[in-house]
PDB file of N, CA, C, O and CB in Angstrom:
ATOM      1  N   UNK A   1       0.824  -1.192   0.000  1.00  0.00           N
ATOM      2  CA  UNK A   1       0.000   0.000   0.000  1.00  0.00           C
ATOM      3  C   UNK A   1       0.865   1.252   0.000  1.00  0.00           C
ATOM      4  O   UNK A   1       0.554   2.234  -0.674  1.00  0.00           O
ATOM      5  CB  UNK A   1      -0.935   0.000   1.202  1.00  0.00           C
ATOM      6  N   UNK A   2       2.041   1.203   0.823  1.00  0.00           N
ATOM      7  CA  UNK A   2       2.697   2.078   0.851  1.00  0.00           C
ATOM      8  C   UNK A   2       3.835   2.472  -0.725  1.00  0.00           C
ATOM      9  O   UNK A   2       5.045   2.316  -0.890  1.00  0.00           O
ATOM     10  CB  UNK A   2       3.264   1.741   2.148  1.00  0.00           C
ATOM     11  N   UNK A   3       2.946   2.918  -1.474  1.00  0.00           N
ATOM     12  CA  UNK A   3       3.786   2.839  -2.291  1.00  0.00           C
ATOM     13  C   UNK A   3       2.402   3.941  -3.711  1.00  0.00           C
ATOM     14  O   UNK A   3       1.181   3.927  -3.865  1.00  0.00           O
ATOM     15  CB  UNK A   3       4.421   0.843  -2.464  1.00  0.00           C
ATOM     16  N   UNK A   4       3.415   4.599  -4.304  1.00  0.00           N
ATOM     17  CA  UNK A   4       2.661   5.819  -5.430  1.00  0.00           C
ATOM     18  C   UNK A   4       2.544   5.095  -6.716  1.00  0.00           C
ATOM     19  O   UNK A   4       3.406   4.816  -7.550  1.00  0.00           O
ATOM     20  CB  UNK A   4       3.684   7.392  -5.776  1.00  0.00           C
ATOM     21  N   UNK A   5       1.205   4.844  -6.674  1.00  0.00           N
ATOM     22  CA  UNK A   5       0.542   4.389  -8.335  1.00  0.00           C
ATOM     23  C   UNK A   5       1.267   4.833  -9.084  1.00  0.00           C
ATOM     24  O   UNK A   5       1.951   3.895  -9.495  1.00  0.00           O
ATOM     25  CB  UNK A   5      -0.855   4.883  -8.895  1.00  0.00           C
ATOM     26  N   UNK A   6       1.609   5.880  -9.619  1.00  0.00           N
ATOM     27  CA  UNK A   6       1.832   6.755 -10.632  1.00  0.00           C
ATOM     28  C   UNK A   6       3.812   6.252 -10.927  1.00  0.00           C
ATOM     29  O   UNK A   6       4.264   5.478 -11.771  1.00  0.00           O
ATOM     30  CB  UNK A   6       1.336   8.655  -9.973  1.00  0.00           C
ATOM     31  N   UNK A   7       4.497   6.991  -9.954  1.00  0.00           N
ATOM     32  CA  UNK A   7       5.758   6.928 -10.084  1.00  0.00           C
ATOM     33  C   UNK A   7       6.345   5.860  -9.361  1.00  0.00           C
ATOM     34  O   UNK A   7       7.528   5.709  -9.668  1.00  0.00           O
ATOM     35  CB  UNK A   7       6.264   8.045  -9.784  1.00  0.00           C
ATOM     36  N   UNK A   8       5.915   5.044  -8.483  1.00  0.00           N
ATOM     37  CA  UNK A   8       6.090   4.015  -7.748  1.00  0.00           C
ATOM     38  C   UNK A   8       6.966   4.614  -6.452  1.00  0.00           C
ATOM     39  O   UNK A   8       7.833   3.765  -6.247  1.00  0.00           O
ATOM     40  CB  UNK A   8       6.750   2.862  -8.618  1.00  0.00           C
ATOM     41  N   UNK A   9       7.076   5.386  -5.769  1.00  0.00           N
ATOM     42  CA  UNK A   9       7.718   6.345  -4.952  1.00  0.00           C
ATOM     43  C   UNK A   9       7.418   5.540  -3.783  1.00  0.00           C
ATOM     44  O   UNK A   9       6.413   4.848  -3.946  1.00  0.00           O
ATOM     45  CB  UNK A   9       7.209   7.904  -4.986  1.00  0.00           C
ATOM     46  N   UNK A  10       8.071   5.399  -2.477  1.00  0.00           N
ATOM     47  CA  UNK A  10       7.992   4.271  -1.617  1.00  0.00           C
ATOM     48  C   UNK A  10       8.767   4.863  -0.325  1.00  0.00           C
ATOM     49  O   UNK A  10       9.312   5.965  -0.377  1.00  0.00           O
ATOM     50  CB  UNK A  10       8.673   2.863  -2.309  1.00  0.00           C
ATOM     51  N   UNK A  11       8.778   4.190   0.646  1.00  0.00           N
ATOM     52  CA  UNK A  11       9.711   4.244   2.201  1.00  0.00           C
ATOM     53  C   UNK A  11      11.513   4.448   1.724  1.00  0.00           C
ATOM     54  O   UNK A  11      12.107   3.567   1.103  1.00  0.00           O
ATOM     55  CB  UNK A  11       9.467   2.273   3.287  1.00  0.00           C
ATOM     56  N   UNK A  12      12.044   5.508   2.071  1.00  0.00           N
ATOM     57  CA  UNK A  12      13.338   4.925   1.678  1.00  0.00           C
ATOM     58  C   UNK A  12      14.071   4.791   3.119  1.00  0.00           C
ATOM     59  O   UNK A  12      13.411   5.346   3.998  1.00  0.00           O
ATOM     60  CB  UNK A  12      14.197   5.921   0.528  1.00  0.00           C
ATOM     61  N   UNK A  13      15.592   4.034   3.704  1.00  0.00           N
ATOM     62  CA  UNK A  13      16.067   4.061   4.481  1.00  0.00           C
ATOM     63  C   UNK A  13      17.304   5.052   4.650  1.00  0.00           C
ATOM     64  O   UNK A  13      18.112   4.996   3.723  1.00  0.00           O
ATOM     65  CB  UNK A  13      16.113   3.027   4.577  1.00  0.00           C
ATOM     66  N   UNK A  14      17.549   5.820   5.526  1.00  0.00           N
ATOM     67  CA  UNK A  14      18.701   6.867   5.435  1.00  0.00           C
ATOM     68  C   UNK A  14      19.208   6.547   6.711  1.00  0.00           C
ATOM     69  O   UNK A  14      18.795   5.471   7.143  1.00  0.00           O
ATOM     70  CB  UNK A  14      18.319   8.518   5.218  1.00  0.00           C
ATOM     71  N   UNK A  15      20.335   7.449   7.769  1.00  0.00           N
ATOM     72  CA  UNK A  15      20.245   7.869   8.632  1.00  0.00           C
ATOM     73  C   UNK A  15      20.220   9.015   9.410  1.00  0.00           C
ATOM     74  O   UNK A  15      20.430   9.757   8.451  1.00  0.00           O
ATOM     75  CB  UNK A  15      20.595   7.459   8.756  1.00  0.00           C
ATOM     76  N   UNK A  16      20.141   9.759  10.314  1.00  0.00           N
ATOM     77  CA  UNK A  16      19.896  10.928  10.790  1.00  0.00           C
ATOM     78  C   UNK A  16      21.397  11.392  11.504  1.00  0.00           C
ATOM     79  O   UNK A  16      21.425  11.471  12.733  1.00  0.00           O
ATOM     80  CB  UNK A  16      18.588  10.823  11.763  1.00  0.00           C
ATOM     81  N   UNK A  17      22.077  11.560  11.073  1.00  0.00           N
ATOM     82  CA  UNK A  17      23.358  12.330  11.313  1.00  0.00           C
ATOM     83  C   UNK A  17      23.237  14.109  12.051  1.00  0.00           C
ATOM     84  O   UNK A  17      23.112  15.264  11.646  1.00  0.00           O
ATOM     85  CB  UNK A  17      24.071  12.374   9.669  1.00  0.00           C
ATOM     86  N   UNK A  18      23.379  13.307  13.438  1.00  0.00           N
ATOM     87  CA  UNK A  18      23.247  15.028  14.294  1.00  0.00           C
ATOM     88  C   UNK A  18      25.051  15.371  14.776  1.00  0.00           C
ATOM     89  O   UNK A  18      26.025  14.621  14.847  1.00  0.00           O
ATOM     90  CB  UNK A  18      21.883  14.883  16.356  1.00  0.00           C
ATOM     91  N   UNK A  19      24.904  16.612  14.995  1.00  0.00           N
ATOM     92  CA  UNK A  19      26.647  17.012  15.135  1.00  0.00           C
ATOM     93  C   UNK A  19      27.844  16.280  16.068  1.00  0.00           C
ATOM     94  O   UNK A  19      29.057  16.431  16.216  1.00  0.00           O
ATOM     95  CB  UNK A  19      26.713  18.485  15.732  1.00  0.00           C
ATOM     96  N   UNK A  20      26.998  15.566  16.506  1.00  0.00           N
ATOM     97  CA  UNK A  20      27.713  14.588  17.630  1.00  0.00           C
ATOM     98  C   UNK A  20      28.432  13.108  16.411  1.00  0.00           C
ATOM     99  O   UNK A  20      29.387  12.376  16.673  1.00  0.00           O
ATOM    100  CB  UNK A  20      26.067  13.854  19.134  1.00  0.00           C
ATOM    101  N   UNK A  21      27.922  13.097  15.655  1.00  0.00           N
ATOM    102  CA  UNK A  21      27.861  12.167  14.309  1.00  0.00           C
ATOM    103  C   UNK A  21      27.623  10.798  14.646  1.00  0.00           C
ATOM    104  O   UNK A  21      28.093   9.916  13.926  1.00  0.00           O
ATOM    105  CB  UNK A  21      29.213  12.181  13.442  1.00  0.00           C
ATOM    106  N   UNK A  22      26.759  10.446  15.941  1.00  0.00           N
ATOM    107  CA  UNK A  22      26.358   9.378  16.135  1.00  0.00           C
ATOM    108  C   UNK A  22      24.865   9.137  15.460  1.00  0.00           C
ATOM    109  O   UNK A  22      23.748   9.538  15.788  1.00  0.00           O
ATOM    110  CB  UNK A  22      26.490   9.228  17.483  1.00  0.00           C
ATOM    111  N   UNK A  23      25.197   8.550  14.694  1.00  0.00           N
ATOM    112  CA  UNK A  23      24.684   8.011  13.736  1.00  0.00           C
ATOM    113  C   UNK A  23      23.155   7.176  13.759  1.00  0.00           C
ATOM    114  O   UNK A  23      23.305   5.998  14.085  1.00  0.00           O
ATOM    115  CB  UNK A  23      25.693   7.296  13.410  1.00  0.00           C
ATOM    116  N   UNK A  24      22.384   7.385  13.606  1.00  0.00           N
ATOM    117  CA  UNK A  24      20.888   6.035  14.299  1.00  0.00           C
ATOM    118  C   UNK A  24      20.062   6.230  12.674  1.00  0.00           C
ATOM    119  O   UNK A  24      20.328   7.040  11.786  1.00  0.00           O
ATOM    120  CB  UNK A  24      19.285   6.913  16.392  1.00  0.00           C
ATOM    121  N   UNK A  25      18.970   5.133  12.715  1.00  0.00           N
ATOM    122  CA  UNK A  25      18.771   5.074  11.490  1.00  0.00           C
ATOM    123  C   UNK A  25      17.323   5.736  11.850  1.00  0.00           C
ATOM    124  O   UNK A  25      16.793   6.058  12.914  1.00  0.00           O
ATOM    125  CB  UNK A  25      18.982   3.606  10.726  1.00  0.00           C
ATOM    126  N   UNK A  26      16.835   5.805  10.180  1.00  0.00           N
ATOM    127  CA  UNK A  26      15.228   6.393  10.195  1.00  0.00           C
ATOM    128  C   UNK A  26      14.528   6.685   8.694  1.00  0.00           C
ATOM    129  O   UNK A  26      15.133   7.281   7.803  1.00  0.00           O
ATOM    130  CB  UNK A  26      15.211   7.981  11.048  1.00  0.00           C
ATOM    131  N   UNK A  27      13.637   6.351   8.603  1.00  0.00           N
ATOM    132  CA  UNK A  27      13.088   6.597   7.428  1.00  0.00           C
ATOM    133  C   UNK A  27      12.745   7.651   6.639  1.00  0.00           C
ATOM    134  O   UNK A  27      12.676   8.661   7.339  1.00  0.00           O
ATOM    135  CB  UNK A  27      12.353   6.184   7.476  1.00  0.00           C
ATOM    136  N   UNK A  28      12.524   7.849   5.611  1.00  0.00           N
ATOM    137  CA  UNK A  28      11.840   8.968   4.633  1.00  0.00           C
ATOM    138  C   UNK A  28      10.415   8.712   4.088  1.00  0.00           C
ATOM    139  O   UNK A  28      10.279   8.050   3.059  1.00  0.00           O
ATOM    140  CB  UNK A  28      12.723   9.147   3.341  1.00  0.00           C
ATOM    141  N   UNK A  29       9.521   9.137   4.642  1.00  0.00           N
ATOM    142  CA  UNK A  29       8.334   8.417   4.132  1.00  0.00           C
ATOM    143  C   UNK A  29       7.433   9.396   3.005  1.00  0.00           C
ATOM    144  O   UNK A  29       7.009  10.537   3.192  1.00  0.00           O
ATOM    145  CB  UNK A  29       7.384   7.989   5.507  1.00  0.00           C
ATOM    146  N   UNK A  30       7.317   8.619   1.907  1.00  0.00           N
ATOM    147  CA  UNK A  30       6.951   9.692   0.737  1.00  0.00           C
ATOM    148  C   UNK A  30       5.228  10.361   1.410  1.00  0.00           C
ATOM    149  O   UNK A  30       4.536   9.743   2.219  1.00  0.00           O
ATOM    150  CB  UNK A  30       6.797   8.621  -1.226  1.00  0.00           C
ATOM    151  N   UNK A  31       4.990  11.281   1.000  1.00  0.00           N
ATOM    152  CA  UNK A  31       3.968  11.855   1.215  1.00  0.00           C
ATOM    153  C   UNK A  31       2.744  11.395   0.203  1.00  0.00           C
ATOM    154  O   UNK A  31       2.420  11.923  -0.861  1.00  0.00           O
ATOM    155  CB  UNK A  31       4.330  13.187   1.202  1.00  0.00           C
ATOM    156  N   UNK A  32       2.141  10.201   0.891  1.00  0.00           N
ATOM    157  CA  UNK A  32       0.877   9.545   0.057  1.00  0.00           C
ATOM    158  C   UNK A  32      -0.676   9.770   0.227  1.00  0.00           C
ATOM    159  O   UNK A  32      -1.216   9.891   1.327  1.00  0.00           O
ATOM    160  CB  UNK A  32       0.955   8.172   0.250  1.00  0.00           C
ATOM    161  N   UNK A  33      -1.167   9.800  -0.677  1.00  0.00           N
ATOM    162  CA  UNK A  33      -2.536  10.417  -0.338  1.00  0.00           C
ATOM    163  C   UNK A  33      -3.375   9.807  -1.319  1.00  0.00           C
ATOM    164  O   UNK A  33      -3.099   9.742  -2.517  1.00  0.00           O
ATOM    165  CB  UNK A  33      -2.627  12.045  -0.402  1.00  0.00           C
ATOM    166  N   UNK A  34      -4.692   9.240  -0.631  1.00  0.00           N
ATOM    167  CA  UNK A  34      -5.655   8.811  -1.522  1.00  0.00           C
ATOM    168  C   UNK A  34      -6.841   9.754  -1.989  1.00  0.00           C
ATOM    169  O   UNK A  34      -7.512  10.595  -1.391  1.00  0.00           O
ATOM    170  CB  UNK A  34      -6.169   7.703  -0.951  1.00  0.00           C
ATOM    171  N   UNK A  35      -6.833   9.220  -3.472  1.00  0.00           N
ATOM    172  CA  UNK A  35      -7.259  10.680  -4.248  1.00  0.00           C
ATOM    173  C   UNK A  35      -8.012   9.686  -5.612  1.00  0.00           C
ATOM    174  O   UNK A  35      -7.459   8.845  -6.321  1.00  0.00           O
ATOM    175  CB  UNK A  35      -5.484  12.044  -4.839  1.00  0.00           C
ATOM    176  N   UNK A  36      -9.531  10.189  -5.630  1.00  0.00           N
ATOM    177  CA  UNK A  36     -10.530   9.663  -6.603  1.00  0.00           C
ATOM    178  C   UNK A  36     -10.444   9.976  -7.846  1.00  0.00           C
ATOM    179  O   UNK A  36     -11.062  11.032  -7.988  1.00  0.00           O
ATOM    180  CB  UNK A  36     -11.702   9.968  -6.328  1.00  0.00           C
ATOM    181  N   UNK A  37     -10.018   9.634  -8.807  1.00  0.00           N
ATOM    182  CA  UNK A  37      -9.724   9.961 -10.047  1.00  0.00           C
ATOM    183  C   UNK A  37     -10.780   9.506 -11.272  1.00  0.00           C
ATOM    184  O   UNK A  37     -11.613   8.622 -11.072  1.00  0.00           O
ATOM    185  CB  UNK A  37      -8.424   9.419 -10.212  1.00  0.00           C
ATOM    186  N   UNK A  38     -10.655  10.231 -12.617  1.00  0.00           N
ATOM    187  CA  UNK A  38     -11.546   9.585 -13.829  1.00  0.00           C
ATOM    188  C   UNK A  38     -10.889   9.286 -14.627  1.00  0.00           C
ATOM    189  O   UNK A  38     -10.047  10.029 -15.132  1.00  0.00           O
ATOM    190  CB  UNK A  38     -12.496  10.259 -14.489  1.00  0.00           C
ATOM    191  N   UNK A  39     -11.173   7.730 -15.056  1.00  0.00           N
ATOM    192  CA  UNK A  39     -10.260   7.042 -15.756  1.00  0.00           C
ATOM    193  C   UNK A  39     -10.894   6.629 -16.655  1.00  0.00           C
ATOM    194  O   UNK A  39     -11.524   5.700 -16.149  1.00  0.00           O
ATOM    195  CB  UNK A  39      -9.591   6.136 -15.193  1.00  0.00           C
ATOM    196  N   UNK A  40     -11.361   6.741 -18.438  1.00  0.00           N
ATOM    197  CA  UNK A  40     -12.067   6.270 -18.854  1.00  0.00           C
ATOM    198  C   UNK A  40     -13.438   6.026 -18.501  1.00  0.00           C
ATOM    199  O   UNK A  40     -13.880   4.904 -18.747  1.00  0.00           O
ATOM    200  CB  UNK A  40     -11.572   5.658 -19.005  1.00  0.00           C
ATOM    201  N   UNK A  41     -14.196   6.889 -17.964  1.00  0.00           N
ATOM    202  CA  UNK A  41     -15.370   7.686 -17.939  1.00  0.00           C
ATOM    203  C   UNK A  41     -15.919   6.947 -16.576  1.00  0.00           C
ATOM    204  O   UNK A  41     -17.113   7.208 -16.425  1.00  0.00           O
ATOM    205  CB  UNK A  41     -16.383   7.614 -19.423  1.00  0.00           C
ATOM    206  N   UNK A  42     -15.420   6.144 -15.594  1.00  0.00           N
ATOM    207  CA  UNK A  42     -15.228   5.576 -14.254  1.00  0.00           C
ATOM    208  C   UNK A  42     -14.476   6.419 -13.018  1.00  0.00           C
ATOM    209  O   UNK A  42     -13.629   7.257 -13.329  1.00  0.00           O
ATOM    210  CB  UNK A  42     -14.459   4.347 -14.504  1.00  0.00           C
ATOM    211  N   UNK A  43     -14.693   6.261 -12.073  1.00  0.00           N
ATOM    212  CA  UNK A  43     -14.395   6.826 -10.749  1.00  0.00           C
ATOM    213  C   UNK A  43     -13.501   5.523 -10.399  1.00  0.00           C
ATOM    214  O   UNK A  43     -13.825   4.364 -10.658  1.00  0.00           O
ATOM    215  CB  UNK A  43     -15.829   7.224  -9.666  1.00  0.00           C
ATOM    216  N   UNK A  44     -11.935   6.077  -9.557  1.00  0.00           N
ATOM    217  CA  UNK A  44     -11.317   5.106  -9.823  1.00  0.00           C
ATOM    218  C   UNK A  44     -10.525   5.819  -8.341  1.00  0.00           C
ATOM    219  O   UNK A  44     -10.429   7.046  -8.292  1.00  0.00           O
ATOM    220  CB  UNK A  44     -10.665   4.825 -11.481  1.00  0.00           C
ATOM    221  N   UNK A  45     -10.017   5.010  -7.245  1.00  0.00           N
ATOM    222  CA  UNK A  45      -9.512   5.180  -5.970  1.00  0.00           C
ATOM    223  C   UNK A  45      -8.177   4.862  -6.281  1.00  0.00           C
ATOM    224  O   UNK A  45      -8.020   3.748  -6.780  1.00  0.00           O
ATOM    225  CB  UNK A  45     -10.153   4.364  -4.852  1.00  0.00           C
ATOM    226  N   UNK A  46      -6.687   5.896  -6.031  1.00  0.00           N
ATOM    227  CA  UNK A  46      -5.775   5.658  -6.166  1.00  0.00           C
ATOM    228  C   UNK A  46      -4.659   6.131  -5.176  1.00  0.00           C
ATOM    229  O   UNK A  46      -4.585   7.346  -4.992  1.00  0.00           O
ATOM    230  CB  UNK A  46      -5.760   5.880  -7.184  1.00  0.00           C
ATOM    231  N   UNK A  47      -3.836   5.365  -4.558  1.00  0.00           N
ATOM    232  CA  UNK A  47      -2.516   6.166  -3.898  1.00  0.00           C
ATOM    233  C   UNK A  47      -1.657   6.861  -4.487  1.00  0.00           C
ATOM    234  O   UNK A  47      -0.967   6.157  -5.225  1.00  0.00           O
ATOM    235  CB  UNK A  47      -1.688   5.463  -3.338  1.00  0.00           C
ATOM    236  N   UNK A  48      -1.359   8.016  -4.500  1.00  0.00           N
ATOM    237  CA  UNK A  48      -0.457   8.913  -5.343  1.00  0.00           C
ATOM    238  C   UNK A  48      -0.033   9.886  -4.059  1.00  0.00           C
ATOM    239  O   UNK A  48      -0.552  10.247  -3.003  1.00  0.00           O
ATOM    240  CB  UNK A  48      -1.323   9.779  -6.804  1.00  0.00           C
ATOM    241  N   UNK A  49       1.709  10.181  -5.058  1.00  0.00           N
ATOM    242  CA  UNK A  49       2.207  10.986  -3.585  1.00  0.00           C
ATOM    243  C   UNK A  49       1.862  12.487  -4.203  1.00  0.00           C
ATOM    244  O   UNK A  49       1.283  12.751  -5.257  1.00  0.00           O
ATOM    245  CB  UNK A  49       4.255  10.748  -3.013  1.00  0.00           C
ATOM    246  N   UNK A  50       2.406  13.380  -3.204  1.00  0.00           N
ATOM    247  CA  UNK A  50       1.716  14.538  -3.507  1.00  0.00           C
ATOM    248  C   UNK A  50       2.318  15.627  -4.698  1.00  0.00           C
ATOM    249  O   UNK A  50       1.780  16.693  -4.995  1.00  0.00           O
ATOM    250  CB  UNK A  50       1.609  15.192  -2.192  1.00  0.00           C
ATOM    251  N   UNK A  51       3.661  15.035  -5.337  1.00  0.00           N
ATOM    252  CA  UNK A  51       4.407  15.286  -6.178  1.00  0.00           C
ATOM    253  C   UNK A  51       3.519  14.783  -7.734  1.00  0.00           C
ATOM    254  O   UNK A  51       3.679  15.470  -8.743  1.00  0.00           O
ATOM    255  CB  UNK A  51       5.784  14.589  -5.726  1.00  0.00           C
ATOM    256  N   UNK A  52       2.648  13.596  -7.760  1.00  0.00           N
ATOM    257  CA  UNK A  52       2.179  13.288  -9.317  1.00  0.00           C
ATOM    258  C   UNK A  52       1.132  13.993  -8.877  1.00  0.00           C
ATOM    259  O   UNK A  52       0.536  14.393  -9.878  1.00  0.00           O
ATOM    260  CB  UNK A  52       1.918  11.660 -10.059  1.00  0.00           C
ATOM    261  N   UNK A  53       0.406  14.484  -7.560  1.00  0.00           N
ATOM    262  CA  UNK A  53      -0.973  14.935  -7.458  1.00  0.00           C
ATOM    263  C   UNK A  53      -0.731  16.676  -8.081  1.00  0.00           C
ATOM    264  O   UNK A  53      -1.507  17.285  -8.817  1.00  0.00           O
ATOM    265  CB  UNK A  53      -1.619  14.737  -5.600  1.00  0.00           C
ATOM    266  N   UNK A  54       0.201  17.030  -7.677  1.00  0.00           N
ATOM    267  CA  UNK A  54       0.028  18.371  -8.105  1.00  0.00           C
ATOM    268  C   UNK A  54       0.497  18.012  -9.612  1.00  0.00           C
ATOM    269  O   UNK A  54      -0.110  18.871 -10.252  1.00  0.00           O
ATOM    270  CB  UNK A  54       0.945  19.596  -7.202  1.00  0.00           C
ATOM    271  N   UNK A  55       1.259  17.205 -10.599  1.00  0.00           N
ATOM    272  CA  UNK A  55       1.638  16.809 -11.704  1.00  0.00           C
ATOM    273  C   UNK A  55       0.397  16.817 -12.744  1.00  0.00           C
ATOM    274  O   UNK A  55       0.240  17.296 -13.867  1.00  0.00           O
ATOM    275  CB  UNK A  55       2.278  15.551 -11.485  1.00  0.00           C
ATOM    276  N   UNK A  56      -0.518  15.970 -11.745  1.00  0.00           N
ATOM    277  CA  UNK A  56      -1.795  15.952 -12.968  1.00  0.00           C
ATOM    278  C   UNK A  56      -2.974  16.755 -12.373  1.00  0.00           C
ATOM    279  O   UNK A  56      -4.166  16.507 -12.554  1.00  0.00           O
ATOM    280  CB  UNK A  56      -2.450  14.224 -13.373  1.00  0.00           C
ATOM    281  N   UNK A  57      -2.456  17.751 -11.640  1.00  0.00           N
ATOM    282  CA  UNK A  57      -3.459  19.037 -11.630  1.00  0.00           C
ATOM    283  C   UNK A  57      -3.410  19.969 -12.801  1.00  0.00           C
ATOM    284  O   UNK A  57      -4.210  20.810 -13.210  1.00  0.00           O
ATOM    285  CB  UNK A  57      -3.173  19.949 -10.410  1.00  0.00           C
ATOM    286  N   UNK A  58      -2.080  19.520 -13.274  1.00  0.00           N
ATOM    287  CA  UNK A  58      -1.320  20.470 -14.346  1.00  0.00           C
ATOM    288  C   UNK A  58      -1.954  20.467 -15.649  1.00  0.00           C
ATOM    289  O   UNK A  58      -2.252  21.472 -16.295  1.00  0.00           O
ATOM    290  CB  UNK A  58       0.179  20.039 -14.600  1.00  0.00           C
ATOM    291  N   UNK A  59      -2.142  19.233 -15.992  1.00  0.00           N
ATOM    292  CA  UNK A  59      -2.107  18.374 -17.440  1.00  0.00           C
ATOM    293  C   UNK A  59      -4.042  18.738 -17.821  1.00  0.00           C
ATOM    294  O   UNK A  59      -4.563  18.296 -18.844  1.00  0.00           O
ATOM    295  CB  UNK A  59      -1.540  16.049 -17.094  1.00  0.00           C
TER     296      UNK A  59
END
């Protein structure tokens, strides 16, 4: 689920490096949002992050 219909955009793993440079880990979690779309003249429920949502506000 966690993951963008459109561009396939997903969880990534990094770590959080504070000035002490001890090091601990933590995620990046894409900004996903479910959003009703028309797809061939149907109403259609999709996860998209908020980067293709403003993309096909455009188009």
């Amino acid at each position: 689920m966690a993951k963008c219909a459109h561009c396939g955009k997903r969880t990534r793993f990094g770590r959080s490096v504070p000035k002490s440079m001890h090091a601990t880990r933590r995620t990046f979690k894409a900004n996903l949002q479910k959003v009703t779309l028309w797809e061939q003249g149907r109403r259609i429920q999709k996860v998209l992050c908020a980067k293709c949502i403003k993309t096909l506000a455009k188009v």
